[in-house]
C-alpha positions in Angstrom: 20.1 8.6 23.9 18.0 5.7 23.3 16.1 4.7 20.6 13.0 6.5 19.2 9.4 5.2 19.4 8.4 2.4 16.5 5.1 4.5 15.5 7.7 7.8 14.2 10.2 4.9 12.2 9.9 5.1 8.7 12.6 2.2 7.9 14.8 0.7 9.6 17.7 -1.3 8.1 21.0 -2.4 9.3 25.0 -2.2 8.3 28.0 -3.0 9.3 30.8 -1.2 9.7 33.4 -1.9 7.1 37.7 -1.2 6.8 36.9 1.1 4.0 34.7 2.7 6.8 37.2 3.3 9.0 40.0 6.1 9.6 43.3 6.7 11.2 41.7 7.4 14.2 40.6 3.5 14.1 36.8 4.4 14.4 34.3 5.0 11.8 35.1 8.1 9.4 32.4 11.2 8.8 32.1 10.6 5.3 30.6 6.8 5.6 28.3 8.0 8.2 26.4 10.3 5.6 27.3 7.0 3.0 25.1 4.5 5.4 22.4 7.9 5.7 22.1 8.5 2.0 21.7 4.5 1.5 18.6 4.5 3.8 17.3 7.4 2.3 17.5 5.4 -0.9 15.9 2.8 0.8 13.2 4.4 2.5 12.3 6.2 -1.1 12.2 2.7 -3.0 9.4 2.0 -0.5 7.5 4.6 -1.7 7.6 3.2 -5.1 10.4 5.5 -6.3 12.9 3.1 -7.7 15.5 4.0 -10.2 12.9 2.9 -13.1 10.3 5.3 -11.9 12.7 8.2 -11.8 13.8 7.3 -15.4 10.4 6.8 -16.3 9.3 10.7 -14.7 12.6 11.8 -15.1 12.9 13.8 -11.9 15.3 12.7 -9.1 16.1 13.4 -5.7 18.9 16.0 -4.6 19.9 17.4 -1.2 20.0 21.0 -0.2 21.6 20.7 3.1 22.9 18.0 4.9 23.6 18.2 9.2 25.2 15.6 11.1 25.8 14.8 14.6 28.0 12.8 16.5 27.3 11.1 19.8 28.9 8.0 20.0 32.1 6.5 17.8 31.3 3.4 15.9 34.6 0.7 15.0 35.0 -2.1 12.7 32.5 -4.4 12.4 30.2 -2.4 14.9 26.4 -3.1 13.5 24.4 -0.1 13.5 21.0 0.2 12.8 19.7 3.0 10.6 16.2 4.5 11.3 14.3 7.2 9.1 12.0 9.5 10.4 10.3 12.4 9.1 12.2 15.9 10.0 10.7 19.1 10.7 7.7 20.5 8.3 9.8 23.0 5.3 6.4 25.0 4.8 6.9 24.3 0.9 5.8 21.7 -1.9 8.9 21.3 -3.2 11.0 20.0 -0.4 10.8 17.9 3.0 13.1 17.3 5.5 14.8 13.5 6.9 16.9 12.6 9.6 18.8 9.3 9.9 19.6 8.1 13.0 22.3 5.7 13.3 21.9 3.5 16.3 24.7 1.3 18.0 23.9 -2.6 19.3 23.0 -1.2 22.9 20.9 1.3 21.3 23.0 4.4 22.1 22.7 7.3 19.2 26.2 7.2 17.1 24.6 9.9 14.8 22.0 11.7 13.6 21.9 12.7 9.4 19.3 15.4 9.1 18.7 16.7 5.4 16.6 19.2 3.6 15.6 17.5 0.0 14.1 18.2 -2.9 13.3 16.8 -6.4 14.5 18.1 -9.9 13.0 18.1 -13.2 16.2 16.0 -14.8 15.5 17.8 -18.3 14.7 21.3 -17.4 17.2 21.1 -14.6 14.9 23.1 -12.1 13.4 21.9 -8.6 9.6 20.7 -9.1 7.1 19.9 -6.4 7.1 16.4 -4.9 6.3 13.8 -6.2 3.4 12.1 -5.5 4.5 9.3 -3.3 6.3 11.6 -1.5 3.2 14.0 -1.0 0.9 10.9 0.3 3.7 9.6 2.8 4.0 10.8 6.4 7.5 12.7 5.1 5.2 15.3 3.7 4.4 17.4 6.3 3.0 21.2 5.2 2.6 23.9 7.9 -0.8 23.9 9.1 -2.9 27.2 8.1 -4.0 29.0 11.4 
């Protein structure tokens, strides 16, 4: 699978593949797959504006409903991949959007791809609120359209 048109990237960053990333197997372990998606998505929400201030300033933060992952290629010890965010598929709700990670290899062949359904909660009251409004104004937020 090759990599995705520039025009659908939201961020792109890129990592290297550590030890601690690796497992018995000698290739790179589930777990720091989702660790190099969850980074990005970090990344990719900073851009927005919504650093670690801003959430302690509104006091809501991100959490994940669901997280998918796929694997199509194995990645090794100081293997570079590059991580690219794109907007998932439309949820139909305020309160949550969908993003997938897609970890790319040097020759540009899909290691994996990180899809996840998010949300944002009210850190004080402890209950899921709408998104926020960098979120809302970003191509992330994608509402059905009304027919």
């Amino acid at each position: 699978m090759s990599q995705p048109h520039s025009d659908q990237v939201l961020l792109s960053t890129t990592f290297e593949v550590r030890w601690s990333d690796c497992d018995a197997n000698k290739h790179m372990r589930h777990s720091a797959y989702a660790d190099m998606a969850a980074h990005a998505r970090i990344k990719f929400l900073e851009s927005l504006g919504l650093t670690d201030e801003w959430s302690k300033q509104h006091q809501i933060g991100p959490v994940l409903f669901k997280e998918t992952t796929e694997y199509f290629r194995e990645a090794h010890l100081s293997d570079v991949l590059t991580a690219q965010i794109e907007a998932g598929e439309p949820t139909g709700s305020d309160k949550t959007i969908t993003l997938v990670c897609n970890l790319y290899k040097d020759n540009g062949e899909l290691a994996a791809r990180i899809s996840v359904l998010s949300a944002w909660i009210d850190l004080v009251k402890r209950k899921v609120v709408p998104v926020p409004e960098p979120v809302h104004a970003s191509p992330v937020y994608q509402p059905l359209k009304q027919s």
